[in-house]
C-alpha positions as CSV (number, residue, x, y, z in Angstrom):
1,X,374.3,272.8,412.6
2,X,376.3,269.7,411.0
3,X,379.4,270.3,409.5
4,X,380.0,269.5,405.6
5,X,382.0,266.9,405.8
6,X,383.1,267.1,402.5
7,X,385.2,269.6,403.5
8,X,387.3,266.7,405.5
9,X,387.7,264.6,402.4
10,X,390.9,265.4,402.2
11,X,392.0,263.5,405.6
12,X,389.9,260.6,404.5
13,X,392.5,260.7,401.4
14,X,395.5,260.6,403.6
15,X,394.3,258.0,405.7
16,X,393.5,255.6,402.7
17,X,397.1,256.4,401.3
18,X,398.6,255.2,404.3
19,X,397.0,252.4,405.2
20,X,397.6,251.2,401.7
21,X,401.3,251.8,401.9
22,X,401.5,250.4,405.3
23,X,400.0,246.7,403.8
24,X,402.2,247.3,401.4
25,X,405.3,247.2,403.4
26,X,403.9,243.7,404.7
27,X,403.1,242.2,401.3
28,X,405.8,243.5,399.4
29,X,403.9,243.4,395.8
30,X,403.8,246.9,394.5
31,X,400.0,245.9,394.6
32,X,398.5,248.1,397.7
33,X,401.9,250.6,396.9
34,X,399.5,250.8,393.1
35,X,396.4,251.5,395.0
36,X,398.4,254.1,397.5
37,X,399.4,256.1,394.9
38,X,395.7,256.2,393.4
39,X,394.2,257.6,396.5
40,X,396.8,260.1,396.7
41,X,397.6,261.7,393.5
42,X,394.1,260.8,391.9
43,X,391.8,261.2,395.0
44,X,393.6,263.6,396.9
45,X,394.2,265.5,394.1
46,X,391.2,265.8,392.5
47,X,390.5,266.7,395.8
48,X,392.6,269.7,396.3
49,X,391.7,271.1,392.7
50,X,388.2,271.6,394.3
51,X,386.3,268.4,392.2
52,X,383.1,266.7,394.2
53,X,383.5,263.6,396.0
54,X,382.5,261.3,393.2
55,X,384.8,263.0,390.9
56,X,387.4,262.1,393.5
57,X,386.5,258.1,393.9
58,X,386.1,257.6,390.1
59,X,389.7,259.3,389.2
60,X,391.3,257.3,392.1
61,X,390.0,254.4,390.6
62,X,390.8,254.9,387.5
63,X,394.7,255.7,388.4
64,X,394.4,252.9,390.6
65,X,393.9,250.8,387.6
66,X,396.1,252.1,385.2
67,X,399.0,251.7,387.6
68,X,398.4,248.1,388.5
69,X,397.9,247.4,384.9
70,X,400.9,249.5,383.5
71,X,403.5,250.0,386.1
72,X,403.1,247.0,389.0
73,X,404.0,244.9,386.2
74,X,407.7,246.3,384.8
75,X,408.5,246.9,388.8
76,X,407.7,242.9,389.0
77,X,409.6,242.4,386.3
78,X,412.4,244.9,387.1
79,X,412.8,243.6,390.5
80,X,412.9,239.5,389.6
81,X,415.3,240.3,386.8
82,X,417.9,237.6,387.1
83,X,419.9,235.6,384.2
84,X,419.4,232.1,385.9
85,X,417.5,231.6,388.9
86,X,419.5,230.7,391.9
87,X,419.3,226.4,392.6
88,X,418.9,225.9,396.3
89,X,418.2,222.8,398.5
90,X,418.5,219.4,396.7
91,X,419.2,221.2,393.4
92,X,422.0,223.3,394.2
93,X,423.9,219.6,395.4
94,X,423.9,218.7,391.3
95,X,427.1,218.8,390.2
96,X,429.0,220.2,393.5
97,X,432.4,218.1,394.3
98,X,433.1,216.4,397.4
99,X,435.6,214.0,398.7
100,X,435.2,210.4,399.7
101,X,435.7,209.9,403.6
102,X,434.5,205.9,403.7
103,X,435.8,203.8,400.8
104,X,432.8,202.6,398.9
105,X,432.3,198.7,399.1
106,X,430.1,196.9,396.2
107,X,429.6,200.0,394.8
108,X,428.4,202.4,398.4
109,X,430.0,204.9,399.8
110,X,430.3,208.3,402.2
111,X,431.1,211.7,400.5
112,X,431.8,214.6,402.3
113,X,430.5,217.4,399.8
114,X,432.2,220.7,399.6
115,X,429.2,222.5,401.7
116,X,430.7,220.5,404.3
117,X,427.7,217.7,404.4
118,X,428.7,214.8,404.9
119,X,426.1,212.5,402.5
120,X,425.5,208.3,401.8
121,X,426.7,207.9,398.2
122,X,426.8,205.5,395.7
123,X,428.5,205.1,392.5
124,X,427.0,206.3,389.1
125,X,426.4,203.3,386.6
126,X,429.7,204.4,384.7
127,X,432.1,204.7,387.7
128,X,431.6,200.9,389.1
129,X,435.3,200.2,387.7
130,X,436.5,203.0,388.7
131,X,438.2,202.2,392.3
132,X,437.6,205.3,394.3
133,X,440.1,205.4,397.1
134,X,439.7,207.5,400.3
135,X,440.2,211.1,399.9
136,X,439.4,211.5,396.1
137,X,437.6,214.3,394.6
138,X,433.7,212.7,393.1
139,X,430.9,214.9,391.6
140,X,427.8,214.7,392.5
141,X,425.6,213.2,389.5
142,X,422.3,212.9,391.2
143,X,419.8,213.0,394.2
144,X,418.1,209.9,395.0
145,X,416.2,210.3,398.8
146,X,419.5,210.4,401.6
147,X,421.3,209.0,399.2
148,X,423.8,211.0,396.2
149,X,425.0,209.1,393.3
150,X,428.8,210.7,392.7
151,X,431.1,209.9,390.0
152,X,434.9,210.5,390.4
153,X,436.2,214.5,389.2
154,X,438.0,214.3,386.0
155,X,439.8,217.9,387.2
156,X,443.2,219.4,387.4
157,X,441.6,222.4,389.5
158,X,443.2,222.3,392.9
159,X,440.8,223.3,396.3
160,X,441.9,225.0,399.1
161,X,441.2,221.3,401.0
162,X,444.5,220.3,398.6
163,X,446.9,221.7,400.9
């Protein structure tokens, strides 16, 4: 009268593949992708060779495992591959040149920095002889709150700001 519904597990397969691939595309961690490709080349497979239902779970696993163990890991890797990571925020202001648009009196300032912020500066301990005129090229030595500390650029380089 009931139907074998072992007969069905084939659907079930499908249906836990794609929910696993569709949290996947919302993570973006190759973890649930791992666990995707278990259901459907271990469990589905086993599945369509003709193996019983626990036969199924236990090779799914299994793949499941291997893959999260083995492969997630060089895609990680292969993915965040990258010579130097990329400074952003505060960090990427270290060392960036600017311009000094207020004259700096007993030693503070205004830069205008080449990402077109214009920043509260001070000179670094070296650079308090230095007279920095209006205009001049500084570097940007260090962070400190609102606050940079620049020193004046000892370059020859000319910026398109030149003229």
């Amino acid at each position: 009268m009931f139907p074998d519904l072992a007969q069905y597990l084939w659907i079930a397969w499908l249906v836990i593949a794609l929910v696993f691939f569709i949290i996947e595309l919302l993570t973006l961690e190759f973890t649930f992708l791992m666990l995707a490709a278990g259901a459907l080349v271990g469990g589905l497979g086993v599945n369509l060779l003709g193996g019983p239902w626990w036969l199924q779970v236990g090779i799914a696993a299994v793949l499941s495992g291997l893959l999260l163990f083995t492969i997630r890991p060089l895609l990680l890797r292969l993915l965040h591959r990258r010579d130097k990571p990329v400074a952003t925020n505060v960090d990427a202001l270290y060392g960036m040149g600017g311009r000094v648009v207020a004259p700096f009196v007993q030693g503070q300032g205004s830069v205008r920095i080449d990402n077109g912020e214009t920043w509260t500066a001070r000179l670094a301990e070296g650079a308090e002889d230095a007279s920095i005129a209006v205009g001049a090229r500084v570097a940007v030595v260090a962070v400190h709150g609102a606050t940079i500390e620049v020193s004046p650029a000892h370059t020859s380089e000319r910026t398109p700001d030149d003229g």
